[in-house]
N, C-alpha and C positions, 0 to 999 in steps of 0.2 A: 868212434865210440869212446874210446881212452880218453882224447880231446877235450870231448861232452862231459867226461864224467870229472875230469880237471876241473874244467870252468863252474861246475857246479859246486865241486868242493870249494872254490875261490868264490864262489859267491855267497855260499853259505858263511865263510870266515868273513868275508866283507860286511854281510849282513851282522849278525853278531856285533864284528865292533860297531857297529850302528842301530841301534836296539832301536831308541826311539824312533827315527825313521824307518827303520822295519815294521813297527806298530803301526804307526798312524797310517802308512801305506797300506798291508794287507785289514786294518780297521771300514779305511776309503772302498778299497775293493770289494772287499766283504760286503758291505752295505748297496752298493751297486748290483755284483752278480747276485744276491741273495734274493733282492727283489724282482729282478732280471728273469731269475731261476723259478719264483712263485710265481710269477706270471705268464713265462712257458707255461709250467704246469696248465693250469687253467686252458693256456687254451692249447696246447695239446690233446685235452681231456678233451675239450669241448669242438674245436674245428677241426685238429688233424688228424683225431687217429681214426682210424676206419672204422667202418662197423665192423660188429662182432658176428660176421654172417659169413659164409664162400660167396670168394669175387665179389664184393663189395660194390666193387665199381660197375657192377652192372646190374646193381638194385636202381630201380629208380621210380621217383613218387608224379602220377599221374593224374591230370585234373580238367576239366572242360572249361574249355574257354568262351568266356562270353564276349562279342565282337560290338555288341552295340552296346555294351556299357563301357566299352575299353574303343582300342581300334584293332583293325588286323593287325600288325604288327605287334602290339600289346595290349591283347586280352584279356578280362578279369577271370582270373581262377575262382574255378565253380565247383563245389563238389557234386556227384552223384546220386542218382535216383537210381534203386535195383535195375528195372528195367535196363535202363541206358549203360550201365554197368556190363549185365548181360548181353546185349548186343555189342557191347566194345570188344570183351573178352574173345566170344564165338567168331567177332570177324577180323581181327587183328591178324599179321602173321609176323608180328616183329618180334614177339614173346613166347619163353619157354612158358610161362603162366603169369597172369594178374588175378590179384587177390585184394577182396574187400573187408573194412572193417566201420566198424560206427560206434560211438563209446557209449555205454549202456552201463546201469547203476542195480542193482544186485542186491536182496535180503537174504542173507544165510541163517537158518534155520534146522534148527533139529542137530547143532551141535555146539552145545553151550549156550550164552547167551545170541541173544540176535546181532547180525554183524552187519553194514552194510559194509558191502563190497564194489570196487572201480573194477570193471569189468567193458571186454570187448564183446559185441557181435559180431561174428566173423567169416567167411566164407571159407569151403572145407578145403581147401587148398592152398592157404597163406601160408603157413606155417613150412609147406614145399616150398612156395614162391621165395621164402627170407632164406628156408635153405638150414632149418631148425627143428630138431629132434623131439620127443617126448622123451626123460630120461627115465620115465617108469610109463609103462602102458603103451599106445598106439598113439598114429594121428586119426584126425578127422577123416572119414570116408567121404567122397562125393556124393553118395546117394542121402548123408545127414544133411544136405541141403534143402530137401523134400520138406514138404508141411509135414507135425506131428513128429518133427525126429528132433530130439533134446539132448543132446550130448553137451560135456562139459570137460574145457582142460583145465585143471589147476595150476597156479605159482608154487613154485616150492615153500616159498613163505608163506603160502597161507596152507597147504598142506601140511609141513611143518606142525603151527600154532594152531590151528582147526581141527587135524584131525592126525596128531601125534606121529605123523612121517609113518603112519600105516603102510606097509608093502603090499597090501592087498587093497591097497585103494581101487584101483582099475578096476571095473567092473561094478561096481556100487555104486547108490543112487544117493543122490544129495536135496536138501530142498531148496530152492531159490526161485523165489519170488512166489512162493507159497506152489510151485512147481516140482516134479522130480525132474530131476535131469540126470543121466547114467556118464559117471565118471569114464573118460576117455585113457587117459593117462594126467602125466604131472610132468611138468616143463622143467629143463637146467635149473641149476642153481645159479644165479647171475643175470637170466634172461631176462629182457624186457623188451616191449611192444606195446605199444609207443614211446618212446623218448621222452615222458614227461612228469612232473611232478607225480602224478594220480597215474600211475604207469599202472597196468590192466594186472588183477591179481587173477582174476577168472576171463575165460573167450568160452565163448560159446557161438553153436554154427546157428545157423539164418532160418530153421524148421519155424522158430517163434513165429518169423517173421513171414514168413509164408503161411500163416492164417488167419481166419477169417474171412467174410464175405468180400471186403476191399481191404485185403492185404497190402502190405507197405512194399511185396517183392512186386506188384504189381501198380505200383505209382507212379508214372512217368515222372510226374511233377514233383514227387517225394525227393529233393538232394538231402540225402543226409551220409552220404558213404564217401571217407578216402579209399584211395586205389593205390597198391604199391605193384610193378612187374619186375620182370627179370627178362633182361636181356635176351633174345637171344646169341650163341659170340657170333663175334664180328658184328651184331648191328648196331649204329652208331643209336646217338638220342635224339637226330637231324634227321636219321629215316626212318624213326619211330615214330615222330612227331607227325611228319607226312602221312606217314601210315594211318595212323588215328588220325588227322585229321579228314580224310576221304570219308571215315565212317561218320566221320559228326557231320558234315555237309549232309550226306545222306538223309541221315536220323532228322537233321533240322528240315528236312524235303518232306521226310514222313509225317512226320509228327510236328508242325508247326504248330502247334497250342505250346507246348512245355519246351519246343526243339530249338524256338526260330532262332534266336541271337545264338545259339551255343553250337558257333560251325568251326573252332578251332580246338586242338589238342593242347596241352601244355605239358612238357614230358621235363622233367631234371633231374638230377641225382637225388636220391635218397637220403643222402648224407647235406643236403642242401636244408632239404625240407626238413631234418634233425634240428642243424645247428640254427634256421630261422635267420630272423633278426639279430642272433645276438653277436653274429660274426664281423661286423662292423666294429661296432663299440669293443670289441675285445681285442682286434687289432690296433686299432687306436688304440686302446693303454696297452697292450704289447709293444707299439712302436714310442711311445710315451716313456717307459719303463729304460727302452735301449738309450732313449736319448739322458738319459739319468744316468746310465754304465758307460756312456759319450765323455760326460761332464766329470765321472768321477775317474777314467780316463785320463782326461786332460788335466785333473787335479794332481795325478799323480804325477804324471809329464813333467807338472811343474816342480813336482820337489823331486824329479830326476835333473834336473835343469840346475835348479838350486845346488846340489847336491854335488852335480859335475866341478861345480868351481872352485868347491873345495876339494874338489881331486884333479884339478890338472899338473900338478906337481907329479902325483902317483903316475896317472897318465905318460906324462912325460918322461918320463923314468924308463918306462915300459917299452915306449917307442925308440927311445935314446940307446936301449937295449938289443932293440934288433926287433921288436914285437911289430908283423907286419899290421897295418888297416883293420883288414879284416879276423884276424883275431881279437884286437880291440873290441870291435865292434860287437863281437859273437861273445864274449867274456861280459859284455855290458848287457844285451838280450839278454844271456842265462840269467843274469841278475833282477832281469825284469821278469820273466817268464817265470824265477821260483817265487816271487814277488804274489804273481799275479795264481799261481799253483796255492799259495798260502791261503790267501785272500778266496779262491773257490772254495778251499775247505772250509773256510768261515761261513763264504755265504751259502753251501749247503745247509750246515745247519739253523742259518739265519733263513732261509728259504721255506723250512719248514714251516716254524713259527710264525712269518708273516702268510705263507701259505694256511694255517687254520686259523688265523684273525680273518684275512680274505673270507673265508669259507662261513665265517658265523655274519657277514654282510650277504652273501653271495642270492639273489632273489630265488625265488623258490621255481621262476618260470626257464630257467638257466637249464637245458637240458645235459644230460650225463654228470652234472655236479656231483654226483657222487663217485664216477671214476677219478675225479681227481687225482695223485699224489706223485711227493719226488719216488719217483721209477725209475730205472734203467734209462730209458731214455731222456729222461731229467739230468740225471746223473750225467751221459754223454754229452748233451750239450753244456752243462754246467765246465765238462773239462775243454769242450773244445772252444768253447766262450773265452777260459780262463788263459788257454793259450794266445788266441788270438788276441785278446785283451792286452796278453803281455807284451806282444809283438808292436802292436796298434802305441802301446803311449811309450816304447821302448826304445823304437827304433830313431824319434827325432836326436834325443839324449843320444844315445848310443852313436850315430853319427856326428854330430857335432863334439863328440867329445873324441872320437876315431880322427878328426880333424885336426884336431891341436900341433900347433907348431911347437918340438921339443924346445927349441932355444928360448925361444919365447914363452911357452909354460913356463922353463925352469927358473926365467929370471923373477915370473911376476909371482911365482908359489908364495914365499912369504910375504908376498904384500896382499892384503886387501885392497887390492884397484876396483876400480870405477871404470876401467875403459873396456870392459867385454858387453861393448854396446851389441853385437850380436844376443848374444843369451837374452840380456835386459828384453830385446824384443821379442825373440820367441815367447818369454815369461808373458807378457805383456799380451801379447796374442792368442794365448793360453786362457789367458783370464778372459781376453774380449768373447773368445767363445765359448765360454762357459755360460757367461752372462745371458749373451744371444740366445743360447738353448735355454735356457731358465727363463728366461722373460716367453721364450715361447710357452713352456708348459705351464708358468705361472698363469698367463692371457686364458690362456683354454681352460685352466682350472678356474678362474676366475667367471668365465663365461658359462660355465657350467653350473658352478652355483647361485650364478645370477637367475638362470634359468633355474634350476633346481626350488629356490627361493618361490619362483611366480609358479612355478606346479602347486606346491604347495598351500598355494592363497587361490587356486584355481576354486570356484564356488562349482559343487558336484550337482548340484541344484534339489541338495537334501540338506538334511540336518543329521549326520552319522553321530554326533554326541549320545551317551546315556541310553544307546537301541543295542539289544543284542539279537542276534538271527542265529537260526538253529534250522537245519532240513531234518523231514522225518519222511518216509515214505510208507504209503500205502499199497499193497498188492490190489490187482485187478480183480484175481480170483478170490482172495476173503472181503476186500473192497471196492465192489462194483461204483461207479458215477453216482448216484443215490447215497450209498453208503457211506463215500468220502465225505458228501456234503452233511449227511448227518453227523460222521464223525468231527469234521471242525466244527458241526454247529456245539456239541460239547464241548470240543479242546478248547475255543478261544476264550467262553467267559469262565472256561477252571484257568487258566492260567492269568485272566485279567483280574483276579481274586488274590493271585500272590501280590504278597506286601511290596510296594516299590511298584508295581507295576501302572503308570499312569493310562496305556492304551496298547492293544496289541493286534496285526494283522497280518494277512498273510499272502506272500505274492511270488510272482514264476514268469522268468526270471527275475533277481533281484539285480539293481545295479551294479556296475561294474563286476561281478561274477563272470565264472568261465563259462556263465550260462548266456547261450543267444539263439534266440528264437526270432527267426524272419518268414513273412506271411505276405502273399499277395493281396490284395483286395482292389474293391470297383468302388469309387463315386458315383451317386446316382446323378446321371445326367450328365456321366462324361464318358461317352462311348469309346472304346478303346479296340481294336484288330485281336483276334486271339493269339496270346503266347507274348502280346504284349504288357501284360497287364503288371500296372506295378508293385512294388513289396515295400515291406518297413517292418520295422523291429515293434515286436506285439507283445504285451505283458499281461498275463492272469492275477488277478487281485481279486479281494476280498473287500467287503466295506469298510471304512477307517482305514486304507490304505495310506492316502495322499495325505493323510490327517498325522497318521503315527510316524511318516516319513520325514513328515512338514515338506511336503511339497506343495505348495502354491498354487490352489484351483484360479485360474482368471478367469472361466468365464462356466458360465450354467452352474453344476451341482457335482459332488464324487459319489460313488453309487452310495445304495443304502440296501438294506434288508428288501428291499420291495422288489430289486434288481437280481431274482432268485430265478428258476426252472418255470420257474409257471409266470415271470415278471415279460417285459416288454421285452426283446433285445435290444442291447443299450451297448454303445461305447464309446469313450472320452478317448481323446485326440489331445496330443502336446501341442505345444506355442509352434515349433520348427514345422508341425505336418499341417495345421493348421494355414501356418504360410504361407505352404506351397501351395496345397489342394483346396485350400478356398480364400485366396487373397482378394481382397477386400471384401467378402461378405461374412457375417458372423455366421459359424459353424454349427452354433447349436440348433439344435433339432433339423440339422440336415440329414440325409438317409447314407450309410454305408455298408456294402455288405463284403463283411471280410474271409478269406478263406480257412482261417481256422475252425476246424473242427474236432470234437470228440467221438465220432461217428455215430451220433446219433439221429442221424437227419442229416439234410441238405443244411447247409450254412446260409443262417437269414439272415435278412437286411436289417442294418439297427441303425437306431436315431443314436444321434450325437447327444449326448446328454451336458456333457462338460468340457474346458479347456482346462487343459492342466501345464506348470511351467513346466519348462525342458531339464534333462537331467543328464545327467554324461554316464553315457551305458559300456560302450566299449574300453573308453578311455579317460584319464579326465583332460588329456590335450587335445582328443578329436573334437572337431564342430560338430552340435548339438545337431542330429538326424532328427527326420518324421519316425514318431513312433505313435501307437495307441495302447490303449488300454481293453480288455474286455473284464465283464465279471466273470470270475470263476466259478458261480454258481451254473453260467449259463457254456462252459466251454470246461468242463471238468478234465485233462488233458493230463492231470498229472499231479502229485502231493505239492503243493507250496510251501514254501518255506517260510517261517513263523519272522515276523519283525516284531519286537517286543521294544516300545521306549520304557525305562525305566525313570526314578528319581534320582539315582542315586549309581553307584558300577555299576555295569550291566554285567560283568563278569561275576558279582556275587551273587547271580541269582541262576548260574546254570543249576547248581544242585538244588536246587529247589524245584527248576523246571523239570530235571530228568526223572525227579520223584513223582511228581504230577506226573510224567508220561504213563511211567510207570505203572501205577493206579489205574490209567483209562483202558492201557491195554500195554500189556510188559513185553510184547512180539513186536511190538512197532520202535524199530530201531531209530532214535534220534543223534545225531552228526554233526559236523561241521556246527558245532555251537559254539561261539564266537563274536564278538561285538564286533558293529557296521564299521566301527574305524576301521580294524583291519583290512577291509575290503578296500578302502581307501587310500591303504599306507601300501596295500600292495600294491595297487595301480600304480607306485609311484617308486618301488624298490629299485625297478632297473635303472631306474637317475639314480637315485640314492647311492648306489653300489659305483656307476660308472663316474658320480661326481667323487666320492669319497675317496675310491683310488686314486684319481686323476690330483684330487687334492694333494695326498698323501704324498704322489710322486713330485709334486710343484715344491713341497716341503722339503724332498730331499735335496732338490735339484739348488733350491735357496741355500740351503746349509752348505753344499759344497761347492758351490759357489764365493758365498762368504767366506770358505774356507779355503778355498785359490786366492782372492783378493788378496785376502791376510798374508797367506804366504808367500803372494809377489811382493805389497811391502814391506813386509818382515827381511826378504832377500835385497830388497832397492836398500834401505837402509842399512843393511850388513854389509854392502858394497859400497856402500856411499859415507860409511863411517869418516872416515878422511876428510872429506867433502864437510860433511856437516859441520865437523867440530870446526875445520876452519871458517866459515862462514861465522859461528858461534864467536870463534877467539876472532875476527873483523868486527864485532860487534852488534848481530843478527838477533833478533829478540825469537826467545824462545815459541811466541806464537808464531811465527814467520817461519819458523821452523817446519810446524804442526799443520799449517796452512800448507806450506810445501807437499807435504809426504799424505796428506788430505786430498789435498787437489790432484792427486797424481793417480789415488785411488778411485775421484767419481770422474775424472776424465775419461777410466778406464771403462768404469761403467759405463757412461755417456757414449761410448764408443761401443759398448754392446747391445746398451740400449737401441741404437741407431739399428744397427746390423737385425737385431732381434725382430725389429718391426716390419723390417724389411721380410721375416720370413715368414714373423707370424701372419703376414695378412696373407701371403701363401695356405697357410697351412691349415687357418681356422674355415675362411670361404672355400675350402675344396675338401674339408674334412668333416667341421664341424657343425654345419650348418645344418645337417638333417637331424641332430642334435640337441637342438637349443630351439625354445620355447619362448616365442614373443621376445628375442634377444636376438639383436643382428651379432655376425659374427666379429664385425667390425665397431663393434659399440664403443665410443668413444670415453666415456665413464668408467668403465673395466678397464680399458688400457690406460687410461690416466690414473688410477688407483695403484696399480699394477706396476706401472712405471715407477711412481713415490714408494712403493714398496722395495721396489728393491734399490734405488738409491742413497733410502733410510738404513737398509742393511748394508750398504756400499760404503755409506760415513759410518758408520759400527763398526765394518773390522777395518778401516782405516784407522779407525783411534786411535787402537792397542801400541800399533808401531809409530803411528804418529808422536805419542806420548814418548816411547820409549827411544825416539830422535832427539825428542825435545831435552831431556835427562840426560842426553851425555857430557860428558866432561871435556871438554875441549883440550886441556894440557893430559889429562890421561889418552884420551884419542892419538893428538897429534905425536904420544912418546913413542903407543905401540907401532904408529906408521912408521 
């Protein structure tokens, strides 16, 4: 310990007399681990830390697998129908419980203004199942699973701001959805269920949902429920899997109408089905990021390198003194290590900072974004990053300078030579692999905004310009099917009356929304086996839909007023459904009868009345699926949501519409009001965010790169002073100079270039490919851009030195040698 705390003090005096290489080094490092450090974070927050539940790892998210749309070995994940649910549950024996849930949307009433509320429907047992408390009141009983039982748990946050963090909440009835419902208790502060943007402020149990004459607990065919269980211990996820899967064979024996394809289980961690998607992409720029703490690493290396040669005189001293190897060695670490100890404490606080720029990109479908921050475990890896950092570009310098022969250090101390062709090549190797790494991240970032570019210009197959959308919601119980249709027939032409207003309609789902509605239906005169029968994405509209959308009828007519309750049943069909289910005959007025219903009847058979173009529902990268259309007058299923084109912003006219609402009926809570761009720009945030870091880190990786370059020939010419002036005093013209100390720098590059291509065609076809959008990964265009870019930077920081070779004085040179 004595030792240590010597070497530390000597290193601190060394640093000192060398201020400005003390800056620029812990400046270099700083900007490494800082970004390094933000981008743990993130995905700390987001992939690694566990859930917030007991034993974590033995939550896990549950799903039916479909065989004939996938294969046995990989099945399409399905979700559930009550029924099928209830029969997994009762005859499982892998599970201490599974628990269901389905996301359901909520008008709160009778406290304050009207509020709609993200809320779950939930089975009375989940809240066991996650292994989650009510921090005021009770949980859910089993028997409020029954028809006619309405209980209700609140968020803290909406207990809170709703109803003033009353203690006496528990027991009290609330209104929701023009309903009472008896308050259960009120959940942690912190809790959340599901992981998501629109994370559930209200759960409510499944009584809703068990009434009526064709209740939804009684639907086989109804999927609309995830499943989360809990382990039993000791059972793995391999013999839960099994386990559930015997009951799905089964259930598909039973019940072949609704069962046949769906004979596999799908069991994974819970913590899987959290992080989704975005666990990829956020790896990749975690290892993106490292290769940027690599590079700025090796930048340092070099001016440890540089730096040794003006200490091999000290060095030798040391040694000539009795100072064994390894003391050197360990005296030259400390120096890097408090180095790299400085440089953490930089980039903590630089961490931060790029950590909440991160966060104002960071897409809204990014689950836990909001646990974000430098924490304690931030904190630890930041020191043990900064350790190992120091050791990692320490130890070359530190050896090679433990090497030095005294005799020969001492004689060449006061000369600047030229012959420590060692170093020169390490220096030189330094830079080639900086390059390497930076032409990789460049490539990728380039490739990414190549793609990013073509999402962009992707046609949604609308016109989202100058339309603003608003949801408003109807109750069943003051808004019976009838009623709704009466109430749009007044809301559309008060609102087509506001100023600006060119056309206004209204439809369910809108595109690209977190809203998806998928429906079987039958071709007439294409008989199909039961339980076979196909599905496609189905959408409720109103007249003037396709019109205020500008969506593209090709072929027939878009409904009209006549396509009401008492009208024909009627439904338009896209260009892609069209395709498939009647290629090469024209569509119109062929017969279809599809299975959506509002329970008012059997579901009848409707002529085709129109073709309409295709439009991107899910995504704007996915290929355009079969979808239909019906009217809403004739399938009333739910409030749609108002499309308004405007003249002029469509944002200037929410206060106008909320006033209008206001007026018709001031209970009817109107939401999410928002122009159709947004819906568009979010489809496309998660490139946004993964191209803009990716960029971000390509930029820094350029700059210190550039900034190795310079200061290998900044050192070749400080070494080669001698060299040059005599060259000069032989009569060497000052461009040949310039040309020299140039050529030396895009050789250098050339030589990274090389190595770089070599890795990125590793790196981009095994990483990024699932990535990039109509852009191969090997696009020849991107790397040739890419390349010129950094050779352009490569002849820039050659200049500096270049110039500053060519300027020297030849008899002042050859005096001081």
């Amino acid at each position: 310990m004595t030792g240590m705390f010597h070497d530390l003090r000597v290193a601190a005096r060394q640093l000192r007399k060398s201020r400005g290489f003390a800056v620029t080094t812990v400046l270099t490092l700083g900007l490494g681990i800082g970004a390094t450090a933000a981008m743990f974070s993130l995905v700390h927050a987001v992939v690694l830390r566990p859930l917030p539940f007991p034993e974590p790892d033995r939550l896990v998210f549950i799903q039916q697998g479909d065989t004939a749309a996938g294969t046995p070995a990989a099945p399409v994940p399905e979700p559930f129908s009550y029924p099928n649910f209830f029969d997994w549950r009762a005859g499982t024996r892998s599970f201490t419980g599974m628990g269901s849930y389905r996301s359901a949307g909520f008008t709160l009433t009778g406290a304050g203004e009207p509020r709609r509320l993200n809320g779950l429907v939930v089975s009375p047992n989940l809240f066991r199942v996650l292994g989650a408390s009510p921090a005021l009141g009770r949980d859910f009983r089993d028997e409020e699973e029954r028809a006619g039982s309405r209980a209700v748990m609140l968020s803290y946050g909406l207990w809170r701001s709703a109803f003033g963090g009353s203690p006496d909440i528990a027991g009290r009835t609330v209104n929701l959805n023009d309903r009472s419902y008896t308050v259960a208790g009120v959940m942690p502060a912190g809790f959340s269920f599901p992981y998501e943007a629109s994370a559930g402020e209200v759960w409510t149990t499944l009584g809703d949902d068990a009434e009526g004459a064709n209740p939804f607990t009684g639907q086989r065919g109804n999927e609309c429920l995830e499943v989360v269980g809990r382990l039993k211990p000791g059972v793995t996820i391999s013999q839960a899997r099994a386990d559930l899967s015997v009951i799905a064979r089964r259930l598909a024996a039973e019940y072949p109408d609704s069962n046949k394809p769906r004979t596999a289980a799908i069991v994974r961690p819970e913590l899987d089905e959290v992080v989704g998607d975005s666990r990829r992409p956020l790896m990749l720029l975690f290892a993106a990021v490292s290769l940027v703490l690599l590079i700025a690493c090796a930048n340092v290396a070099g001016l440890l390198v540089a730096r040794s040669s003006r200490r091999r005189g000290e060095i030798a001293v040391r040694a000539a003194l009795g100072a064994r190897r390894s003391e050197i060695v360990r005296q030259v670490l400390a120096e890097s290590v408090m180095l790299s100890l400085l440089g953490g404490v930089l980039g903590v606080g630089l961490s931060s900072w790029i950590l909440d720029t991160m966060l104002h990109f960071v897409p809204s479908s990014l689950p836990r974004a909001e646990e974000v921050s430098v924490d304690g475990t931030v904190l630890a890896f930041v020191t043990v990053v900064s350790v190992v950092t120091g050791l990692l570009f320490g130890v070359l310098p530190a050896w090679k300078m433990a090497g030095v022969d005294p005799s020969l250090a001492l004689r060449d101390a006061g000369r600047g030579t030229a012959g420590m062709r060692g170093q020169h090549r390490l220096h030189a190797w330094l830079v080639v692999g900086e390059t390497a790494l930076g032409l990789v991240l460049l490539l990728g970032s380039g490739l990414l905004i190549r793609s990013f570019i073509r999402v962009l210009h992707v046609d949604p197959g609308f016109d989202p310009r100058h339309v603003l959308t608003a949801d408003l919601y109807l109750t069943d119980q003051r808004h019976p099917a009838a009623e709704k249709v009466r109430f749009y027939g007044r809301l559309l032409p008060e609102v087509a009356a506001l100023p600006g207003v060119q056309s206004v309609a209204a439809g369910f789902p809108l595109p690209l929304s977190d809203n998806h509605l998928g429906v079987s239906f039958e071709v007439e005169g294409h008989v199909v086996p039961p339980g076979d029968e196909p599905s496609a994405a189905v959408s409720t509209v109103t007249p003037g839909f396709f019109r205020t959308m500008r969506i593209p009828v090709l072929a027939g007519r878009e409904f009209t007023e006549r396509d009401d309750r008492q009208g024909t049943p009627a439904i338009i069909v896209n260009e892609a459904f069209a395709k498939k289910y009647f290629a090469g005959v024209n569509p119109v007025g062929r017969r279809v009868r599809s299975d959506l219903s509002d329970g008012e009847g059997k579901p009848p058979v409707r002529e085709v009345v129109g073709v309409v173009g295709n439009v991107k529902h899910a995504g704007l990268v996915q290929e355009p699926e079969p979808q239909y259309y019906l009217p809403w007058a004739q399938a009333v299923i739910t409030s749609p949501a108002l499309v308004i084109r405007t003249a002029g912003d469509p944002a200037a006219l929410a206060s106008a519409l909320r006033a209008r609402m206001e007026d018709l009926d001031r209970n009817v809570p109107l939401y999410h009001v928002r122009p159709l761009a947004e819906l568009v720009s979010s489809a496309a945030s998660a490139r946004a965010f993964q191209t803009l870091v990716l960029g971000c880190f390509a930029a820094m990786a350029l700059l210190l790169s550039a900034l190795g370059l310079y200061s290998v020939l900044s050192y070749m010419v400080a070494q080669r002073t001698a060299e040059i002036g005599l060259r000069v005093a032989l009569g060497a013209a000052r461009g040949d100079v310039m040309r020299l100390v140039v050529a030396r720098g895009l050789g250098l590059a050339l030589a990274g270039l090389g190595i770089g291509a070599g890795l990125a065609a590793l790196v981009t076809g095994r990483f990024l490919s699932g990535m990039l959008y109509t852009v191969e990964p090997y696009d020849a265009l991107t790397a040739a851009a890419v390349s010129a870019l950094l050779l352009a930077v490569a002849a820039a920081a050659s200049l500096a030195p270049a110039i500053r070779a060519a300027r020297l004085d030849p008899l002042e040179t050859l005096r001081e040698q």
